[in-house]
C-alpha positions as a Markdown table, in Angstrom:
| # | Residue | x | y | z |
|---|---|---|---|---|
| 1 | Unk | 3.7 | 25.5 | -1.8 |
| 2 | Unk | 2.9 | 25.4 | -5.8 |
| 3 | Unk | 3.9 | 21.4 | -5.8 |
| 4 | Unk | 1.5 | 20.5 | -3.0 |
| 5 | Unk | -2.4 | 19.4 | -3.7 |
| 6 | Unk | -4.6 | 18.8 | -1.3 |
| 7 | Unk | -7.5 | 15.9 | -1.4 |
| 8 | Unk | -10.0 | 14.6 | 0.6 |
| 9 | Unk | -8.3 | 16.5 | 3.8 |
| 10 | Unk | -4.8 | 14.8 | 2.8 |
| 11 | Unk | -2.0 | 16.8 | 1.4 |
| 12 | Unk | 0.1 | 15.5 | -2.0 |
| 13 | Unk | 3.0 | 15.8 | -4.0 |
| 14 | Unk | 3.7 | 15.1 | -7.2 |
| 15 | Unk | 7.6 | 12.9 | -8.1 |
| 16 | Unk | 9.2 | 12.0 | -10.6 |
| 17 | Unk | 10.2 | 8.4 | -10.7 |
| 18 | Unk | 11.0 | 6.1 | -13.5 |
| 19 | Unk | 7.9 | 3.7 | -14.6 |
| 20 | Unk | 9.5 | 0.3 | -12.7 |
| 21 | Unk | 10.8 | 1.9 | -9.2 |
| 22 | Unk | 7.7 | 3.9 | -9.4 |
| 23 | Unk | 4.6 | 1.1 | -8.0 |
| 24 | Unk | 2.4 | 2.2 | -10.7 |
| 25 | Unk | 0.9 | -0.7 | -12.0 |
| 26 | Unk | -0.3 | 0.5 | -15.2 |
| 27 | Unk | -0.2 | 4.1 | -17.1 |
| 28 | Unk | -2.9 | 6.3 | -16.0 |
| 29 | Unk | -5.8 | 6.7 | -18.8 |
| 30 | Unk | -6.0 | 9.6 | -20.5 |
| 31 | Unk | -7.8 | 9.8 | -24.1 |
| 32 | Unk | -7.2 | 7.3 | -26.5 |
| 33 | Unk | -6.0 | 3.5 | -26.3 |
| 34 | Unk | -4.1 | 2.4 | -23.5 |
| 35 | Unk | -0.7 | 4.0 | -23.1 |
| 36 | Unk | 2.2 | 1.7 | -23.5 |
| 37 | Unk | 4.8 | 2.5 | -21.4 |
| 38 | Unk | 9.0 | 1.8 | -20.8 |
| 39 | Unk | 10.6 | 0.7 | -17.9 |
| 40 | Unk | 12.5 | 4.0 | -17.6 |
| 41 | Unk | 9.7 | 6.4 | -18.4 |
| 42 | Unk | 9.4 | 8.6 | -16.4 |
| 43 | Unk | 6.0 | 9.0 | -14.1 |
| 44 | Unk | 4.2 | 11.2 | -11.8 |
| 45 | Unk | 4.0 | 8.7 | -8.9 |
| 46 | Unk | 1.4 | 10.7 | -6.0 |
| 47 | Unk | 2.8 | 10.4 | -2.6 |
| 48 | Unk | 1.3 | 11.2 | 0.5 |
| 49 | Unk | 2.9 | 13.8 | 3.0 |
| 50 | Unk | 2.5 | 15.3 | 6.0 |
| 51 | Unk | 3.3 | 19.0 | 6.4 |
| 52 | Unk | 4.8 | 21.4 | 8.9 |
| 53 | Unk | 5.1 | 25.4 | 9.2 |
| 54 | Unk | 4.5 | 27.6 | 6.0 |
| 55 | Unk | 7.9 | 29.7 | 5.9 |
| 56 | Unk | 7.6 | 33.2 | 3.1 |
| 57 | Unk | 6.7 | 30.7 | 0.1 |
| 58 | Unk | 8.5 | 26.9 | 1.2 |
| 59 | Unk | 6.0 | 24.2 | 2.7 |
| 60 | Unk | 7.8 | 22.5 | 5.4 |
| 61 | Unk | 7.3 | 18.6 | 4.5 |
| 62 | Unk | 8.0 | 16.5 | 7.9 |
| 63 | Unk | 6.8 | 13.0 | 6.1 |
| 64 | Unk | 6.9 | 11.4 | 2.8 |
| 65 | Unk | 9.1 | 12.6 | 0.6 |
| 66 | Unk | 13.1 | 11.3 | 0.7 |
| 67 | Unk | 16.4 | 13.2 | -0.2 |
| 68 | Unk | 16.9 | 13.7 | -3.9 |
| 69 | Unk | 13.4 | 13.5 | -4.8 |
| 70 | Unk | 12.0 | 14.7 | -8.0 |
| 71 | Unk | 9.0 | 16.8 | -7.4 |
| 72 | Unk | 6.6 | 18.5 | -10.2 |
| 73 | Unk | 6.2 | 22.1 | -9.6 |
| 74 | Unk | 3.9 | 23.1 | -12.3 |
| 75 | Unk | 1.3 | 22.3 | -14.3 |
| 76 | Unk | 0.0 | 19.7 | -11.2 |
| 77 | Unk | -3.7 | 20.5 | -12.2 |
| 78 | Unk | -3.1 | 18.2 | -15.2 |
| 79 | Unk | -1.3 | 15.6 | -13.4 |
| 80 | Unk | -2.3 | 12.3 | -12.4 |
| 81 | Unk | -1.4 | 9.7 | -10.3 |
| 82 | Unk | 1.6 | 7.2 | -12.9 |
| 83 | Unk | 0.8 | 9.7 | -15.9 |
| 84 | Unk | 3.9 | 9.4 | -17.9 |
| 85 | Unk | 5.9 | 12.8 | -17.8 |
| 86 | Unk | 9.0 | 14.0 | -19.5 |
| 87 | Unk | 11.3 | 16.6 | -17.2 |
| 88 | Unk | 11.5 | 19.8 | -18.2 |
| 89 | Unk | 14.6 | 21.3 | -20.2 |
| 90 | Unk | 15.5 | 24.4 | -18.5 |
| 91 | Unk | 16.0 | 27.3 | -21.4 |
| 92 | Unk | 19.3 | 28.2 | -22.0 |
| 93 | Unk | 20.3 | 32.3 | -22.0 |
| 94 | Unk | 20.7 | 33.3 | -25.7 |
């Protein structure tokens, strides 16, 4: 339920995809000059879905997402849609 936004009456979800598979055409704009940006950067691509029942904390999502998708849990009030993103390192027990 954290990953999902909701605009205009639709319902979104943020993935992670590498700049080229991704069908961003350019980087979003944030501050500053234009962002150059590598084939295999990775992006924030938006994709539309469609959801189901609401079970304890999960979202059901019938449409629009595939197997093995990447999707951004956190921080999705600063995303946008083909803002370059770097995955984050989970913390290792010390």
């Amino acid at each position: 339920t954290t990953a999902i936004s909701r605009l205009g009456g639709k319902d979104f979800i943020f993935v992670a995809q590498p700049y080229q598979s991704s069908g961003c055409k350019a980087a979003a704009q944030t501050e500053g000059p234009p962002a150059k940006i590598e084939p295999n950067q990775m992006v924030a691509a938006q994709k539309l879905i469609q959801l189901g029942k609401i079970i304890g904390n999960n979202q059901e999502v019938l449409e629009g997402l595939s197997a093995g998708d990447r999707i951004a849990t956190s921080g999705i009030l600063q995303l946008q849609n083909c803002l370059p993103i770097a995955a984050e390192t989970p913390v290792k027990p010390g």
